[in-house]
Backbone as XML, in Angstrom:
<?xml version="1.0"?>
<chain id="A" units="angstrom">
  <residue number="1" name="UNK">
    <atom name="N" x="0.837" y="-1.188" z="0.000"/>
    <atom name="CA" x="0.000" y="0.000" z="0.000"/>
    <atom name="C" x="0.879" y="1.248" z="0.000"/>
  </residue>
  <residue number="2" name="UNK">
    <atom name="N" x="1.422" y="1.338" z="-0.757"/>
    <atom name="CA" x="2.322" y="2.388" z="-0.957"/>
    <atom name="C" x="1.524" y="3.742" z="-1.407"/>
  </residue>
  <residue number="3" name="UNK">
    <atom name="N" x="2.796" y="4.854" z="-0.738"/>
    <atom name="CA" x="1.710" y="6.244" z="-1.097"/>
    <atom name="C" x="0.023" y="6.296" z="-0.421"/>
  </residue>
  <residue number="4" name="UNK">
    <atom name="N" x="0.491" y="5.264" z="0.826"/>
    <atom name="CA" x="-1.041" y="5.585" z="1.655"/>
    <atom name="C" x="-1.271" y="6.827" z="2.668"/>
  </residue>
  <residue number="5" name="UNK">
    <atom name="N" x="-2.568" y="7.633" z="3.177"/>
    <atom name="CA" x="-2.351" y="9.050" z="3.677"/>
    <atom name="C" x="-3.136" y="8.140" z="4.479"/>
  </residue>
  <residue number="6" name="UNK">
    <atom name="N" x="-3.055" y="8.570" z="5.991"/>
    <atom name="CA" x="-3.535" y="8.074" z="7.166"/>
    <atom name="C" x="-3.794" y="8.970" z="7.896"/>
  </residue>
  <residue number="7" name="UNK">
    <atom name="N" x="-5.035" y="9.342" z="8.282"/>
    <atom name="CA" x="-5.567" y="10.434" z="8.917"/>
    <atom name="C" x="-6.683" y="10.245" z="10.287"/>
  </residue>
  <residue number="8" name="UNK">
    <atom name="N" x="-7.009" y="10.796" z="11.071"/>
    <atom name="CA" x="-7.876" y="11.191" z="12.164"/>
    <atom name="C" x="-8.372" y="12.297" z="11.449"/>
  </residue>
  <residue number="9" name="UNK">
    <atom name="N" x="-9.855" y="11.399" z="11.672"/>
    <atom name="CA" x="-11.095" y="12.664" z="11.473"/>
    <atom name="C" x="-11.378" y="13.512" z="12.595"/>
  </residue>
  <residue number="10" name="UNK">
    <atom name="N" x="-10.667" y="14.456" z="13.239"/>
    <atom name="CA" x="-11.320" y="15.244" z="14.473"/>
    <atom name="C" x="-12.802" y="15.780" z="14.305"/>
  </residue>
  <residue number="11" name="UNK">
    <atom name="N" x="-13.512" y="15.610" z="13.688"/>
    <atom name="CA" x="-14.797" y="15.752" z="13.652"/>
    <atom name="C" x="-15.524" y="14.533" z="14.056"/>
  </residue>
  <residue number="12" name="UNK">
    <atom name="N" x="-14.819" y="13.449" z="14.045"/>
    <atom name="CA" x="-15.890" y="12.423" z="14.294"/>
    <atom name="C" x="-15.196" y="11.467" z="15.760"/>
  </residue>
  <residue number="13" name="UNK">
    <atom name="N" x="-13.672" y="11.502" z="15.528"/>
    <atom name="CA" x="-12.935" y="11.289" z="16.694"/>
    <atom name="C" x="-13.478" y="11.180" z="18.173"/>
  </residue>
  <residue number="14" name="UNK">
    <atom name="N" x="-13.815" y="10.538" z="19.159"/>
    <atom name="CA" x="-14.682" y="10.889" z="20.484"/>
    <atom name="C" x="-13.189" y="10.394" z="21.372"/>
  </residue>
  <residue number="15" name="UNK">
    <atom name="N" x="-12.213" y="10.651" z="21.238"/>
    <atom name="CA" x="-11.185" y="9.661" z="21.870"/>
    <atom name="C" x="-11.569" y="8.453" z="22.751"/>
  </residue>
  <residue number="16" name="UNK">
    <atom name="N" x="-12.403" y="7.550" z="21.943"/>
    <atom name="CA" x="-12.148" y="5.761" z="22.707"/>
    <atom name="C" x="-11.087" y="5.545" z="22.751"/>
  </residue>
  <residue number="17" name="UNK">
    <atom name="N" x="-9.784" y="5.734" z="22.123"/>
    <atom name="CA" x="-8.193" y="5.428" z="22.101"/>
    <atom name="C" x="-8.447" y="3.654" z="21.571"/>
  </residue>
  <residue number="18" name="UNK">
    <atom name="N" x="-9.197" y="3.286" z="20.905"/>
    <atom name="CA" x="-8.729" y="2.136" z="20.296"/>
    <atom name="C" x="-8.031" y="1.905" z="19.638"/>
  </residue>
  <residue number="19" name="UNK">
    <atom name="N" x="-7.903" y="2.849" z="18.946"/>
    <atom name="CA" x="-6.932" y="3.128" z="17.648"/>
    <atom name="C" x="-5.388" y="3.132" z="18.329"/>
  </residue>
  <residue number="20" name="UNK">
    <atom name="N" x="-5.129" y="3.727" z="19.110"/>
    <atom name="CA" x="-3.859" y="3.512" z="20.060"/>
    <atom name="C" x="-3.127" y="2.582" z="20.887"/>
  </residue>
  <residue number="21" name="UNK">
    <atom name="N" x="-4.593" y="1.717" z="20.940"/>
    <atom name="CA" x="-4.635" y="0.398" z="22.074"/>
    <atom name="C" x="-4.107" y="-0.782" z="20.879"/>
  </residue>
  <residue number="22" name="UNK">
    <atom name="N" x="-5.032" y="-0.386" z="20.104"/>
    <atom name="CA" x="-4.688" y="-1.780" z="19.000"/>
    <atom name="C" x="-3.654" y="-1.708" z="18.101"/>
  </residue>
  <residue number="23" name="UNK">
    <atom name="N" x="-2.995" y="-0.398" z="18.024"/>
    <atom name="CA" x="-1.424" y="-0.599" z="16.783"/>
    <atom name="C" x="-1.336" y="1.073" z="17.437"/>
  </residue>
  <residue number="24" name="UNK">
    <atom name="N" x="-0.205" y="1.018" z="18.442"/>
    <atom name="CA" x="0.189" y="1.533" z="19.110"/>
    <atom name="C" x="1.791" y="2.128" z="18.589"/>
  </residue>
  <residue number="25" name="UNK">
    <atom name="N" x="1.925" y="1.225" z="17.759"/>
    <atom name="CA" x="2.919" y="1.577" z="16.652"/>
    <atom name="C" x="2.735" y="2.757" z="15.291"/>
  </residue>
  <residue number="26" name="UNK">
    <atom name="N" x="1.347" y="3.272" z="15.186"/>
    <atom name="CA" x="1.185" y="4.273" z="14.337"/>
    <atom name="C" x="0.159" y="5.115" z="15.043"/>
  </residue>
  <residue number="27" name="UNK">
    <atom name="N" x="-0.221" y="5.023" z="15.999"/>
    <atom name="CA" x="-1.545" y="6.262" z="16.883"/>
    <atom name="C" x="-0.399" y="5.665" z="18.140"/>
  </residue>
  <residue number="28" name="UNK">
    <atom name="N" x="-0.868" y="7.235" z="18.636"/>
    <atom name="CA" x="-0.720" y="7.485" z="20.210"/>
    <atom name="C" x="-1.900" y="8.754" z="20.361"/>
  </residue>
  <residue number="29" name="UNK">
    <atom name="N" x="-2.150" y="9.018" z="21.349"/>
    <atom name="CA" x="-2.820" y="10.091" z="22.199"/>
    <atom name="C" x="-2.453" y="11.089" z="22.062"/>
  </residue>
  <residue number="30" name="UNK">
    <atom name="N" x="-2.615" y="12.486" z="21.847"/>
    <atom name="CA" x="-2.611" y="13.718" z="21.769"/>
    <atom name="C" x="-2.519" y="14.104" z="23.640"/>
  </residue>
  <residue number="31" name="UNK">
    <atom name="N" x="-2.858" y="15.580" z="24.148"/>
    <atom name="CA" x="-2.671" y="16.148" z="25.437"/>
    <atom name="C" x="-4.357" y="15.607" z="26.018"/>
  </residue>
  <residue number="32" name="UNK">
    <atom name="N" x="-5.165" y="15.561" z="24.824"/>
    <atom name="CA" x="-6.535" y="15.624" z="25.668"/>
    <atom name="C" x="-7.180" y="14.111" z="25.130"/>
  </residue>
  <residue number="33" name="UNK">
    <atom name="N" x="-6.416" y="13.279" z="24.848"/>
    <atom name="CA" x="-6.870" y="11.714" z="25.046"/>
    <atom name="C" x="-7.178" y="11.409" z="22.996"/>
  </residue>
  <residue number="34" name="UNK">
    <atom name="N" x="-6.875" y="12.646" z="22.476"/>
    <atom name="CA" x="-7.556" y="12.104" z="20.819"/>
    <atom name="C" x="-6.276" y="11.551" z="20.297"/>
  </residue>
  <residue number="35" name="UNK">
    <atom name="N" x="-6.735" y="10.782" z="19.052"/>
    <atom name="CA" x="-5.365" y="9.928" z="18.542"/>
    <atom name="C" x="-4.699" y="11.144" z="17.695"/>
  </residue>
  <residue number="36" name="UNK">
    <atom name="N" x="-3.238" y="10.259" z="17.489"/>
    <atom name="CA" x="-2.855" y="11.334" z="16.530"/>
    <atom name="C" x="-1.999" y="10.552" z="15.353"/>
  </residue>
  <residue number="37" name="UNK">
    <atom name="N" x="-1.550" y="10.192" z="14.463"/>
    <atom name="CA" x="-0.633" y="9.272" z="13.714"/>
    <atom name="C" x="0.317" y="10.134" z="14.126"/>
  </residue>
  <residue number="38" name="UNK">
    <atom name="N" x="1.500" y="8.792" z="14.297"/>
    <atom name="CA" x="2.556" y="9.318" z="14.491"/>
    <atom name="C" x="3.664" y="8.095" z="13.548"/>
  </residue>
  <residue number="39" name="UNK">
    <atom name="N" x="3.427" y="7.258" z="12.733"/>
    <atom name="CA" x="4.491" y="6.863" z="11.727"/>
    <atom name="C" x="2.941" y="6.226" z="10.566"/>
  </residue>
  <residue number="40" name="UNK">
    <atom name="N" x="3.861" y="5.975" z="9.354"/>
    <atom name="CA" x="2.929" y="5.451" z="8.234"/>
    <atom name="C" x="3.647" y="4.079" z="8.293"/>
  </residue>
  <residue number="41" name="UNK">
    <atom name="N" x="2.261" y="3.116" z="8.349"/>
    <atom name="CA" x="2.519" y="1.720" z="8.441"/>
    <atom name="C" x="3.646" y="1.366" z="7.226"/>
  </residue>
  <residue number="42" name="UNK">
    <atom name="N" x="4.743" y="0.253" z="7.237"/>
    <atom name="CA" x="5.040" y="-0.477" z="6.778"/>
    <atom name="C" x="5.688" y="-1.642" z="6.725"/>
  </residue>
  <residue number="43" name="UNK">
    <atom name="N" x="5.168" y="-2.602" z="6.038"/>
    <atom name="CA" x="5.517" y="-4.081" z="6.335"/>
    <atom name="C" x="3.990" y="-4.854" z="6.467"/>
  </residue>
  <residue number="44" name="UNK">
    <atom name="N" x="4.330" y="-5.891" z="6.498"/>
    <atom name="CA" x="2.587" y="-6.401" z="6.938"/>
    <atom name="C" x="2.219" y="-6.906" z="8.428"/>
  </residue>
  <residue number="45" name="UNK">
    <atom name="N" x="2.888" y="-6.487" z="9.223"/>
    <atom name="CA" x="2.644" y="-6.542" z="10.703"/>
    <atom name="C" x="1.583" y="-4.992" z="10.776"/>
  </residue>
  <residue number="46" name="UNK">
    <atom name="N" x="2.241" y="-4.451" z="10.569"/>
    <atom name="CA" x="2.034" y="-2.918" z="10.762"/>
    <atom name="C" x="0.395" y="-2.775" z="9.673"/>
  </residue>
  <residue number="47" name="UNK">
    <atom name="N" x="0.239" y="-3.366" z="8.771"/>
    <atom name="CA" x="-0.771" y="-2.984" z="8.071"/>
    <atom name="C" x="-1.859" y="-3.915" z="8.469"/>
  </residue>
  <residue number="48" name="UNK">
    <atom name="N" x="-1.552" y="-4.970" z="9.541"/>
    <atom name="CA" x="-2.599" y="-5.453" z="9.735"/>
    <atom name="C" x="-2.863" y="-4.644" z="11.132"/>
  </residue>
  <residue number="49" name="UNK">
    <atom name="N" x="-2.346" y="-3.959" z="11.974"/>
    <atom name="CA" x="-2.345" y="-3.027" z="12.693"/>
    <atom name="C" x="-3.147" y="-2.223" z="12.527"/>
  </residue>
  <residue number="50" name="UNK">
    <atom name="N" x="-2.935" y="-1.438" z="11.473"/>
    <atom name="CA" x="-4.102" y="-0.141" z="10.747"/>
    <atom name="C" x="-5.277" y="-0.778" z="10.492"/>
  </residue>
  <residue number="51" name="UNK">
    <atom name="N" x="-5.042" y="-2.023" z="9.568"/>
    <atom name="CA" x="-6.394" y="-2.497" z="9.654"/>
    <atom name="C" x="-7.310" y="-2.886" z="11.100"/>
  </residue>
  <residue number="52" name="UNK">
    <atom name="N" x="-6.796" y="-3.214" z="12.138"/>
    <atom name="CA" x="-7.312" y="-3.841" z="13.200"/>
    <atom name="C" x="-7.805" y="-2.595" z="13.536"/>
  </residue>
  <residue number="53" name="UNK">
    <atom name="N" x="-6.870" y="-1.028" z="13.842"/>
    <atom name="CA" x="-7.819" y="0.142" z="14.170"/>
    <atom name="C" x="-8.497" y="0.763" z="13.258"/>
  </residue>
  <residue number="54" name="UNK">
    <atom name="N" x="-8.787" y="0.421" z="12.202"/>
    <atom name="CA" x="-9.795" y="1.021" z="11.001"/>
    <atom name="C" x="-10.914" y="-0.025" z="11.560"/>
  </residue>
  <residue number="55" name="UNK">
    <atom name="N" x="-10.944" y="-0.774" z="12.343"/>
    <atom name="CA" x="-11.869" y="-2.158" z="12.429"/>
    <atom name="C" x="-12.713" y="-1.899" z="13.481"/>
  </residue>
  <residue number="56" name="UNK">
    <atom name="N" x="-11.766" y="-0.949" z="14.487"/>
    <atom name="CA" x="-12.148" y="-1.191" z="16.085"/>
    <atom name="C" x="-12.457" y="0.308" z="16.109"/>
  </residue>
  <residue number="57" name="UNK">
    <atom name="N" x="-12.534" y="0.996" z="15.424"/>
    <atom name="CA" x="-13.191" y="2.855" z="15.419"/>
    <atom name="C" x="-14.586" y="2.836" z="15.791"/>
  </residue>
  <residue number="58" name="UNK">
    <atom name="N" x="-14.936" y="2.775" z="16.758"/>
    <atom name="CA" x="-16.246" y="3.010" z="16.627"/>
    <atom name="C" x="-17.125" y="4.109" z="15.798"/>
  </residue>
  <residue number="59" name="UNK">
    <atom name="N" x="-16.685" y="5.525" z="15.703"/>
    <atom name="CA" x="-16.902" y="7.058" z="15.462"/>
    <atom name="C" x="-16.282" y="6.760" z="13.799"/>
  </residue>
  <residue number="60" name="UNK">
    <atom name="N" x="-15.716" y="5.288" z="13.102"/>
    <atom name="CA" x="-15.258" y="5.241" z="12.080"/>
    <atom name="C" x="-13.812" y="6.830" z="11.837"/>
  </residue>
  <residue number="61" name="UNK">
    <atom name="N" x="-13.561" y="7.388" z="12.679"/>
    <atom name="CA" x="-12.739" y="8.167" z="12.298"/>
    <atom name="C" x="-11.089" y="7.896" z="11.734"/>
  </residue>
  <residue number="62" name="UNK">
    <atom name="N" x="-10.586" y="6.431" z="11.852"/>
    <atom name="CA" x="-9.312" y="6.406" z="11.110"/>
    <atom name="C" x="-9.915" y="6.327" z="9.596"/>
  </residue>
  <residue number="63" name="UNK">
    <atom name="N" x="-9.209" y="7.363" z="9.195"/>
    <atom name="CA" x="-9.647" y="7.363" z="7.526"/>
    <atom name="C" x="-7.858" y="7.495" z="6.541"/>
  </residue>
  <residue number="64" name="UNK">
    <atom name="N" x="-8.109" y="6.380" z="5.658"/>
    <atom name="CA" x="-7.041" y="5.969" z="5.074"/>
    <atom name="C" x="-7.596" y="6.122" z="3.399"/>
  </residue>
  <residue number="65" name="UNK">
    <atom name="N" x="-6.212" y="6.363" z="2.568"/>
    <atom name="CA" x="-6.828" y="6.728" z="1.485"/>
    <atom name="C" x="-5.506" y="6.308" z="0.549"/>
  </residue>
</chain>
């Protein structure tokens, strides 16, 4: 998946932190609990990662493109 953009929707975001809990390797927490990307997956450990928090969003806010 090369040339993928990985984003947090702060509009829809409610910080559950699943996204952080489950691939903790590309989200962490911001100051007030919302995710934030902090590397772009690669390898297929890591992309099944993104997938697991694109899975577990409740608010659907990891948006990948």
């Amino acid at each position: 998946m090369a040339d993928q953009r990985i984003a947090i929707d702060r509009e829809r975001c409610a910080g559950h932190g699943r996204c952080y809990t489950v691939a903790p390797e590309i989200f962490e927490p911001d100051d007030e609990g919302f995710a934030v990307v902090t590397r772009t997956p690669g390898g297929e450990r890591l992309e099944n990662a993104l997938a697991a928090a694109v899975r577990n969003c409740p608010e659907r806010a990891v948006v990948v493109d």
